[in-house]
Every structure is written in structure tokens, then in C-alpha cells.
C-alpha positions, 0 to 999 in steps of 0.5 A: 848483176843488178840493174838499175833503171831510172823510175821515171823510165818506168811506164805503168800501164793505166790501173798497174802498180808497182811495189819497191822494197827496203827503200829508205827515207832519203831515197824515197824523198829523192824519188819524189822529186825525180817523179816531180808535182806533174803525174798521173800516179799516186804514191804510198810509202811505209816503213821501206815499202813504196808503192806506186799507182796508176789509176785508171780514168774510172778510177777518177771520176767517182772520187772528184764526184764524192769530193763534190758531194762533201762539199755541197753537204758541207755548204748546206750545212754552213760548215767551213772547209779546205779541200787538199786535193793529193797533197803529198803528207808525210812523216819522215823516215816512216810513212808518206801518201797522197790520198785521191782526194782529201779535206780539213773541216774540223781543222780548217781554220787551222790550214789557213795560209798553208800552200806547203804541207807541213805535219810538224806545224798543220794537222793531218787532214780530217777525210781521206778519200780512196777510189778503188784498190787501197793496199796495205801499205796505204792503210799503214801510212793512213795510220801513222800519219793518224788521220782520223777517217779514211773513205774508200769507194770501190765496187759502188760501195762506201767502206768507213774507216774510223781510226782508234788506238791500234789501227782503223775499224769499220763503221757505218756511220762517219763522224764527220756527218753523223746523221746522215747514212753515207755508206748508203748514201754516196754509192747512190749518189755516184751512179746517179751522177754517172747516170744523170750528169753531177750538176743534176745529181747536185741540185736534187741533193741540194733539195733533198738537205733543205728538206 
């Protein structure tokens, strides 16, 4: 006999996930809008498997702090750019996720105006930013929806992820600011705003790019 439990009566407990399988399209769709835009979990699908996040509240903060950072480098440098925070991004009837945070800097004029995200008219972001545990199937729909860089912080380390024909590879440096060395660069940076308070941290990183 199966049982069938409406998700949102599901509780995750802070830092858990779940993983449902041979989900399809349709009800992957439905869910979304059962789980609604106001919730604390994050979702990944990919080709009928969904998985759903709750992060911890350690989990949040390095990512809002890098997500500073970016742009803060970004200004200094006189670059535009458009900050998507999770967006929900999907490919119909494959892939759908919301990264922790992400960021259109090559492809910012093109998310002018853009309040509904939309693959088949807007690009996808240039930068995803992952905190912590990124699972397989993340990576796959990361993929699929062909972002070209993908950052995932976890264990104070900055891990690049480049996307070539067959999938993503390691780098040490990130296309994005190719001269400067962020794999060493944002750890650092993260546990010094821990440490010293983000406003702090931005000021010296902001004196340390006019250098």
C-alpha cells in the first residue's frame, strides 16, 4: 500500500535533505508552486530526480558574503552587473534549480527588464554560487542549463568549476576575473568578514583593488 503525504507537510530539519525520484516534468512544475516563492529550502531537479535543501544558517551567510565581494570587485573594476539572487532557472521537462546566489555580468544588458525568468528569451546566468554540499544532481541540471561557471564554497574552500563540451572541470582561475586568484582569494576574504564584520573586510578589499 503507498502512502501519499503532501510535501509541504514534510519538515526538514536545518541542514537535511530529501531526494524523490521518477518525478516528472508536470509534477515537478505543481510542486513548485505548492512549495510556493516564500521558503527556506532550495530545490535541484534533473531528469526525474528532485531533491530538495535546507540549509543550514551557516550554510547562508558565506554565500551573502561572496555574493558581496563579487560585487564590490565588480564596481571597482566599472563593470555592470545584475544580481539574480535563487532564481528558480529551468529547462522544461529536464533540469530546474536555484542556486544560493547567482549574477548576469557578461549577459547583464541582456536581463534588462527581466522580473520573470525566462531560458527560452534571456540567457542563463554567468556565475552560480553554491554554499556548502552541491550534489550530483545540482551539478547535472548546472549542466543542462549550461551556465558557464559554477562556484562552490564549503570547508572555507572556493572550488571553480568551468563548463566545457562534456561537462564541468576544475580551475584555479575563474573567467570571470581572471586576474585575480580567487580560489585563494574568497576563503580569506569569508573568514576575515566572519572575523572582523563584512563592512570592514569590504573597505580593505576596496583599498587593496586601488592599489
Amino acid at each position: 500500500m503507498s502512502v501519499t503525504i503532501p510535501l509541504h507537510a514534510i519538515e526538514l530539519a536545518p541542514g537535511s535533505q530529501i531526494a524523490i525520484h521518477n518525478l516528472s516534468w508536470q509534477d515537478f512544475e505543481r510542486l513548485l508552486e505548492d512549495l510556493g516563492e516564500k521558503r527556506n529550502t532550495r530545490i535541484a531537479y534533473y531528469r526525474g530526480t528532485l531533491e530538495i535543501m535546507s540549509p543550514l544558517a551557516l550554510h547562508e551567510r558565506p554565500h551573502r558574503i561572496i555574493a558581496y565581494i563579487i560585487t564590490t570587485i565588480l564596481e571597482e573594476q566599472g563593470r555592470n552587473w545584475e544580481d539574480f539572487g535563487s532564481t528558480t532557472f529551468k529547462r522544461p521537462d529536464i533540469a530546474g534549480v536555484e542556486p544560493d546566489t547567482c549574477f548576469y555580468i557578461q549577459n547583464a544588458s541582456q536581463v534588462k527588464g527581466c522580473t520573470q525568468m525566462d531560458l527560452t528569451v534571456y540567457p542563463p546566468c554567468d556565475l552560480a554560487v553554491e554554499s556548502d554540499v552541491t550534489s550530483k544532481t545540482t551539478l547535472n541540471a548546472y549542466i543542462s542549463l549550461r551556465v558557464p561557471e559554477v562556484w562552490i564554497y564549503s570547508n572555507h574552500q572556493l572550488t571553480v568549476y568551468i563548463l566545457q563540451a562534456d561537462g564541468y572541470v576544475e580551475s584555479l582561475l575563474s573567467p570571470t576575473f581572471p586576474n585575480l586568484p580567487v580560489t585563494e582569494l574568497i576563503p580569506r576574504l569569508v573568514q576575515k568578514a566572519i572575523d572582523d564584520g563584512t563592512s570592514q573586510m569590504l573597505r580593505e578589499l576596496r583599498a587593496l583593488l586601488r592599489e
